[in-house]
PyMOL commands that place a pseudoatom at each C-alpha (Angstrom):
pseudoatom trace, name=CA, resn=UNK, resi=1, chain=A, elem=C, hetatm=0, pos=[63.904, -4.733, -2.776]
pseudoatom trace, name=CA, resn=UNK, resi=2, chain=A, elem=C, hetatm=0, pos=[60.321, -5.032, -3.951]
pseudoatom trace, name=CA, resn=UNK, resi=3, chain=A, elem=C, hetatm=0, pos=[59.307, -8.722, -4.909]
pseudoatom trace, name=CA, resn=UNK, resi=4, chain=A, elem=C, hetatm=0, pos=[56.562, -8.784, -7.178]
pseudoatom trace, name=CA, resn=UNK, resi=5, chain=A, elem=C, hetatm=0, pos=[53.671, -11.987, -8.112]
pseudoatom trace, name=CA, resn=UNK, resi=6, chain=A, elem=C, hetatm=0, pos=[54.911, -14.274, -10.306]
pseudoatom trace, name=CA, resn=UNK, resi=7, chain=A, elem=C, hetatm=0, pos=[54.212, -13.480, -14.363]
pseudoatom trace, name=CA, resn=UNK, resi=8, chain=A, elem=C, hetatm=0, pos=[51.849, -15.464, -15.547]
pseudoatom trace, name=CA, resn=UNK, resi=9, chain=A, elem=C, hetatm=0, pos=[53.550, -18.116, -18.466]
pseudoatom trace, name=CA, resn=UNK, resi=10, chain=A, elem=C, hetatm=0, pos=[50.941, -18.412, -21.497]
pseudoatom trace, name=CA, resn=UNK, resi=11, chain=A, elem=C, hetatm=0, pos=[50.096, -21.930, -22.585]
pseudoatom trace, name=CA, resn=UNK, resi=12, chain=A, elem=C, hetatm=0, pos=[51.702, -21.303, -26.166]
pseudoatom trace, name=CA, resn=UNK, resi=13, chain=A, elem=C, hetatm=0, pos=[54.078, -18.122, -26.397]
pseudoatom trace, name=CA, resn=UNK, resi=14, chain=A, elem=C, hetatm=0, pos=[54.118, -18.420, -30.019]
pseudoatom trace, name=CA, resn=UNK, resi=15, chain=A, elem=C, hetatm=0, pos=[50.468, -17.793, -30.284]
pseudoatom trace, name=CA, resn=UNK, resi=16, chain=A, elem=C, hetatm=0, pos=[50.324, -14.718, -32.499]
pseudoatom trace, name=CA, resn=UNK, resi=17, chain=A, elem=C, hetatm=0, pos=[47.750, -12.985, -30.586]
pseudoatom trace, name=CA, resn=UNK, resi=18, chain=A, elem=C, hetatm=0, pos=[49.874, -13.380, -27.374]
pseudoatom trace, name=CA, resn=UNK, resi=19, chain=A, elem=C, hetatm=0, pos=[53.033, -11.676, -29.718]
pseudoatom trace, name=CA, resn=UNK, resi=20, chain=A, elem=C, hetatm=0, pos=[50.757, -9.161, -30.809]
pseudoatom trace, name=CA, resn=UNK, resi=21, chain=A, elem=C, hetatm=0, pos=[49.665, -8.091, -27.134]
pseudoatom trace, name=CA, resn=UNK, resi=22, chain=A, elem=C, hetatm=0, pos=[53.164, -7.768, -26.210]
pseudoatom trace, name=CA, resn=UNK, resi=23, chain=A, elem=C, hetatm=0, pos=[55.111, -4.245, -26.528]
pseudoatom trace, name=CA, resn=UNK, resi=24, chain=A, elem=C, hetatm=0, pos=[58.526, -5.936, -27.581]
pseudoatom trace, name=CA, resn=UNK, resi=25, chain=A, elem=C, hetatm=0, pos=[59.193, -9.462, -29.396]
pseudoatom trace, name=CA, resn=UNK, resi=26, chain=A, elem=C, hetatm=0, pos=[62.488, -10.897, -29.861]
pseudoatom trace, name=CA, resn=UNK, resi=27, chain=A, elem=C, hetatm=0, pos=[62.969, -12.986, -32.705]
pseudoatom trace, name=CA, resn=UNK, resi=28, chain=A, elem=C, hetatm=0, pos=[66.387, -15.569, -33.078]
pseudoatom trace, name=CA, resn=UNK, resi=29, chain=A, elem=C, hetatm=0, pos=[66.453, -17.138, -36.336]
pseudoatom trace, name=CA, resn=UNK, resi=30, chain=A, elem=C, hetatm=0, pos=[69.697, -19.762, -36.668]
pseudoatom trace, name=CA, resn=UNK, resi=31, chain=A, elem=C, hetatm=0, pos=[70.946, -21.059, -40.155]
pseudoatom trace, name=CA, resn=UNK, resi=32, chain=A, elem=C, hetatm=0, pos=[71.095, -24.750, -39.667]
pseudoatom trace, name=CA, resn=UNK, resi=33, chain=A, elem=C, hetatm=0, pos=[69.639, -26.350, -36.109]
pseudoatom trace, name=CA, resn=UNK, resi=34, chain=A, elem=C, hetatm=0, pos=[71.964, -29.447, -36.632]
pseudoatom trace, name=CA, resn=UNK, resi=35, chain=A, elem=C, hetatm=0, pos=[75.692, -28.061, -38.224]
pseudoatom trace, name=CA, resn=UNK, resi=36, chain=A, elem=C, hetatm=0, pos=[78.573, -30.759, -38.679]
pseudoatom trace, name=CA, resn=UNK, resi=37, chain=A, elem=C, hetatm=0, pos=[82.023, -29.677, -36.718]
pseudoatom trace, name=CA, resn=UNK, resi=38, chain=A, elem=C, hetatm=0, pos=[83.568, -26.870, -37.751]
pseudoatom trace, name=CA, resn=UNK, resi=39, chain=A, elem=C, hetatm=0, pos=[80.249, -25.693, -40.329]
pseudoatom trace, name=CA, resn=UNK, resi=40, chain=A, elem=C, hetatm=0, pos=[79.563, -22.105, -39.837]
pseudoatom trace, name=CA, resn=UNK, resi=41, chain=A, elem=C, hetatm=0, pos=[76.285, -20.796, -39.232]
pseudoatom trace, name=CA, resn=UNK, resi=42, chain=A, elem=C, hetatm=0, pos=[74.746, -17.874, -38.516]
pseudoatom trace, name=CA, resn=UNK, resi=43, chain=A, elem=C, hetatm=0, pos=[72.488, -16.260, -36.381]
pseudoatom trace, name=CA, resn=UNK, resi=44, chain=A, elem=C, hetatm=0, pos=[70.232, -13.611, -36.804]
pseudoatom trace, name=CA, resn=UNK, resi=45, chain=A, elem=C, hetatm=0, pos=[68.341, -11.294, -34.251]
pseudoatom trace, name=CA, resn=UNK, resi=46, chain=A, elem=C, hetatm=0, pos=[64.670, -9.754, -35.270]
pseudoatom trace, name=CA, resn=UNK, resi=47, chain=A, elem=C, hetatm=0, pos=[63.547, -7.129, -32.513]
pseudoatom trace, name=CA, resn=UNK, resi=48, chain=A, elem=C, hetatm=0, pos=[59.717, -6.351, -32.968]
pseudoatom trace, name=CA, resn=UNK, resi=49, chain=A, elem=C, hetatm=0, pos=[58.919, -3.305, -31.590]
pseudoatom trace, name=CA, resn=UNK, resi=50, chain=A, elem=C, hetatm=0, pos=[54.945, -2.113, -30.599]
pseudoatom trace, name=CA, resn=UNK, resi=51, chain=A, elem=C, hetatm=0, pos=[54.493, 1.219, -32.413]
pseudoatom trace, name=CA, resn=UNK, resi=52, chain=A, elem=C, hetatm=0, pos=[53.110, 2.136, -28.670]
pseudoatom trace, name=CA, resn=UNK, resi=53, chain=A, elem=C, hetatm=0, pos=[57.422, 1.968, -27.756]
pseudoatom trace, name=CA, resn=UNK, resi=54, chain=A, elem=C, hetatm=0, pos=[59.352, 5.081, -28.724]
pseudoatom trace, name=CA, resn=UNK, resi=55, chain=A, elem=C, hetatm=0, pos=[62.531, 4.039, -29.933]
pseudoatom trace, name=CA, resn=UNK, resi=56, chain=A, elem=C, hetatm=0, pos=[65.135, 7.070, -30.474]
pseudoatom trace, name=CA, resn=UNK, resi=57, chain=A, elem=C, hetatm=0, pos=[68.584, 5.030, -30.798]
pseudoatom trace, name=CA, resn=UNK, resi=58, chain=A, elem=C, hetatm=0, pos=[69.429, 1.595, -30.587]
pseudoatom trace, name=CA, resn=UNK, resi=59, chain=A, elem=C, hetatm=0, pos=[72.859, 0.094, -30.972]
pseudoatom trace, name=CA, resn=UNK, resi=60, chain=A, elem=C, hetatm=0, pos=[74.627, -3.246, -29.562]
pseudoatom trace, name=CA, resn=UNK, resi=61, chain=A, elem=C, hetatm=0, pos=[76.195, -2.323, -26.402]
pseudoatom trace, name=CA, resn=UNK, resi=62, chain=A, elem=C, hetatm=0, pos=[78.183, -6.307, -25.570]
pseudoatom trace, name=CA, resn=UNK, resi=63, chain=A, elem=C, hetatm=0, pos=[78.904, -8.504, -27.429]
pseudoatom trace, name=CA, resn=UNK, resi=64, chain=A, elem=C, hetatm=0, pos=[78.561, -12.079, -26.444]
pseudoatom trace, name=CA, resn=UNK, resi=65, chain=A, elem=C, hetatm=0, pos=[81.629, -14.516, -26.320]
pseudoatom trace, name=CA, resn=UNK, resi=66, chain=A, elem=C, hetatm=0, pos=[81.124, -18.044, -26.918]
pseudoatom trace, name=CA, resn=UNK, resi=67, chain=A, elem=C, hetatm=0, pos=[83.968, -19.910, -25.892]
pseudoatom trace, name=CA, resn=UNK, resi=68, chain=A, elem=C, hetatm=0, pos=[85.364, -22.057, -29.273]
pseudoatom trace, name=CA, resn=UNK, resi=69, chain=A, elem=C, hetatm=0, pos=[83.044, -19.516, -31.633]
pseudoatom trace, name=CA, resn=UNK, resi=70, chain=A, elem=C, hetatm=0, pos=[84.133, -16.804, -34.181]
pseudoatom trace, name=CA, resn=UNK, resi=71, chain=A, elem=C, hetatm=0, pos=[81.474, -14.180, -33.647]
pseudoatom trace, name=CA, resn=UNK, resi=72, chain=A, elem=C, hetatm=0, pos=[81.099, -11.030, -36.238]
pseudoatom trace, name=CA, resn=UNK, resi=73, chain=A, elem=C, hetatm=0, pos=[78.731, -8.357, -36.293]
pseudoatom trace, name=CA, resn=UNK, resi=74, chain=A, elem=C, hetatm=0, pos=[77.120, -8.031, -39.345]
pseudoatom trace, name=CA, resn=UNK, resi=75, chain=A, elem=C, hetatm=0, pos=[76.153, -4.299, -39.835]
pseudoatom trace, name=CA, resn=UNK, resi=76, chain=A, elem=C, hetatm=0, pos=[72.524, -4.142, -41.706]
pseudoatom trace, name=CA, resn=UNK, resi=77, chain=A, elem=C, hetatm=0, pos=[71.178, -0.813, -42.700]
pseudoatom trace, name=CA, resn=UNK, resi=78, chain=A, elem=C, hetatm=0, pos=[67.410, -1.511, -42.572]
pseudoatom trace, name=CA, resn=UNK, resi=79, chain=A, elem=C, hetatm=0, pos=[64.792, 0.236, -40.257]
pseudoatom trace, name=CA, resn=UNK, resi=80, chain=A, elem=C, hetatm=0, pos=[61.164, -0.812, -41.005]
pseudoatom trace, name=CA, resn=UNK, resi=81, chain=A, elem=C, hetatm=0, pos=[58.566, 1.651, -39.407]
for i in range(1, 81): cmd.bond("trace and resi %d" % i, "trace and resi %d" % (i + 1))
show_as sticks, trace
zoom trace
């Protein structure tokens, strides 16, 4: 086991130039923050990827289960360089 120093936290993560130093961003963007019972929303994923980062495949390997939630995978053709 190799234990390594703590990460240092940045005072505001969403600072753009802190994002733009960073090799891979992960972005969740949800429908409506406050739904009534039973209202479906949605969720989507953005992954930001540093054109340093060679990325060859990518696919969804799990996934997740939220106990009481419908979940569907929405399949989105779209690949911006």
């Amino acid at each position: 086991m190799n234990i390594l120093k703590a990460v240092d936290i940045p005072p505001n993560p969403n600072d753009p130039n802190y994002i733009a130093q960073q090799n891979v961003h992960l972005v969740a963007e949800v429908s409506k923050t406050q739904p009534y019972v039973g209202e479906g929303i949605y969720v989507e994923y953005k992954l930001y990827v540093s054109e340093n980062i060679s990325v060859k495949d990518f696919s969804v390997t799990e996934t997740p289960q939220y106990n009481g939630f419908w979940n569907q995978d929405i399949n989105i053709n779209t690949f911006t360089n």
